[in-house]
N, C-alpha and C positions, 0 to 999 in steps of 0.2 A: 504494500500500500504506500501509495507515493504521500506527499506532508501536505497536499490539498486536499483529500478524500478524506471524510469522515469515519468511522466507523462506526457498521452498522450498532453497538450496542450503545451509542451514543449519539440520539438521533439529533439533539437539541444542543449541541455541542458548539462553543461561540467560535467562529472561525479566525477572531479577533487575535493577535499576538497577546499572553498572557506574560504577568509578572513585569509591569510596567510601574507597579510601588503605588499607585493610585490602590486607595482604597478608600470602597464607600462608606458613606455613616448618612443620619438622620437630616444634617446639618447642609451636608451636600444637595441632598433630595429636595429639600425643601429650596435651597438654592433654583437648582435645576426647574422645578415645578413652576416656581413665582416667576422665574425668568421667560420660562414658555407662556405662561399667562398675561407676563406682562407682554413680550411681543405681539402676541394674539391682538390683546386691547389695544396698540398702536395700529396694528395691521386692518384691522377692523375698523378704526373710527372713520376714515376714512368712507366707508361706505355710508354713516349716518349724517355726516358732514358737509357731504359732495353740493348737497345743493348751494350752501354757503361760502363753499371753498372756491365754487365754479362764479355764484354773483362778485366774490371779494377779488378773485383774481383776474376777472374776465375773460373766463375761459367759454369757449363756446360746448352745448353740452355734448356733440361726439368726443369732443378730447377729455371733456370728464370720465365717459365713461373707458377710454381708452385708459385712463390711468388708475380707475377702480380697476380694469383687469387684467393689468399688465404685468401686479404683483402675481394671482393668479397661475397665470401663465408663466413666469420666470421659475416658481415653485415650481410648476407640473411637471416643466420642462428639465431641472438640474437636479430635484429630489432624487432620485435613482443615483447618477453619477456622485452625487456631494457626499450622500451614503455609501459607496462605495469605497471613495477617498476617505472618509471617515472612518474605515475599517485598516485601512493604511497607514495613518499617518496621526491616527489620533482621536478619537471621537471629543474629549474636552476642548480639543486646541480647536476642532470642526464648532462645536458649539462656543466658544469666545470668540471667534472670529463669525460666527453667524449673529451676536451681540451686538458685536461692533459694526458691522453694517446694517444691523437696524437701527443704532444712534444717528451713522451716517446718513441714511437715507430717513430717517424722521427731521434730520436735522434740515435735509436740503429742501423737503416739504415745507418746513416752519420757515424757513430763510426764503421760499419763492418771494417772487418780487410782481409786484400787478403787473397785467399787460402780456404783451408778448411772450420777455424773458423766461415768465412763469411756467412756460412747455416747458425749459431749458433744467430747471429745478424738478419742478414736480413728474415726469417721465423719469429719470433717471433715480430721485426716491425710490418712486413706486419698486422699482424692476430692483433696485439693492434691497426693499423690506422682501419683495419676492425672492434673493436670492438667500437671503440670511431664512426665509424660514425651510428653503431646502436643505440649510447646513442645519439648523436647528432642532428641524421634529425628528429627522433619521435618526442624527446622533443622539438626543438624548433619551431618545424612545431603548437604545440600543445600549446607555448607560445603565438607566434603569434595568434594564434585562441580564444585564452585566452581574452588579452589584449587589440586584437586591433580589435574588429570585424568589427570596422566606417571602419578601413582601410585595412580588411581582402585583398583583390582585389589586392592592389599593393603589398603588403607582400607576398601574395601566388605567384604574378608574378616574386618577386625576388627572394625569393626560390625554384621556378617552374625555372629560368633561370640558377641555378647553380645544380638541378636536370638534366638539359638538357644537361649542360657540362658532367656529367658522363656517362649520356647515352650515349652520342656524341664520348667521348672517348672512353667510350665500345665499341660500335659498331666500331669504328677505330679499335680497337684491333683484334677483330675480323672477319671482312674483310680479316684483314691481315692474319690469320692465313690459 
């Protein structure tokens, strides 16, 4: 058996490099949880905003709606990949850098400028909160699964419950349309 293939009496076996000196606690998780919740609530306000953000900025409303779904689309699109890379090189370092471009791209939405320039900010936001939640839900979905298998159950429930906010906003979106 070559060192890619699992073995069969180990079907749930993490394919993850082990013995990396990270170890998880209470302290972490909760980290990890508050952090995806809070991206969520950034990612999301956006959808209940739009009408406001689109009067203040003078956007016309296809480009609003282009940049409600642009994050969307950047997640659907790099989720699989970032996940991938995040079994390589790191799933913490994958989720701090999925952070740090939701700061960046909250921040370049808050700094738009009326008028024109405002495409210029607010598209390039959207698609960085888009890209940081494809580093984001993989890796830390795959932390917790890591870590805390005793308490896999409530872990999966609380990111199964700020999963549901997004879906729940999506589907609001969409109704609407």
């Amino acid at each position: 058996m070559n060192s890619t293939t699992t073995p069969a009496s180990e079907p749930y076996a993490d394919p993850a490099p082990t013995g990396t000196g990270v170890r998880g606690n209470d302290r972490l998780l909760l980290g990890i949880i508050m952090g995806v919740l809070t991206f969520w609530l950034f990612a999301q306000t956006t959808l209940n905003i739009a009408p406001d953000m689109q009067k203040d900025l003078g956007l016309g409303t296809s480009l609003m709606n282009i940049a409600v779904a642009v994050t969307a689309l950047f997640s659907g699109i790099f989720i699989v990949f970032i996940g991938g890379l995040a079994d390589r090189i790191g799933r913490v370092r994958i989720v701090m850098i999925g952070f740090v471009l939701s700061i960046i791209g909250s921040l370049l939405i808050g700094f738009a400028p009326e008028g024109a320039l405002a495409v210029y900010f607010l598209l390039p936001g959207r698609a960085l909160q888009g890209l940081s939640g494809a580093c984001i839900m993989p890796a830390s979905l795959a932390l917790v699964k890591t870590f805390w298998t005793v308490k896999l159950a409530s872990a999966r429930s609380a990111c199964g419950l700020s999963a549901l906010g997004a879906v729940r906003g999506s589907a609001r979106y969409l109704a609407a349309s």
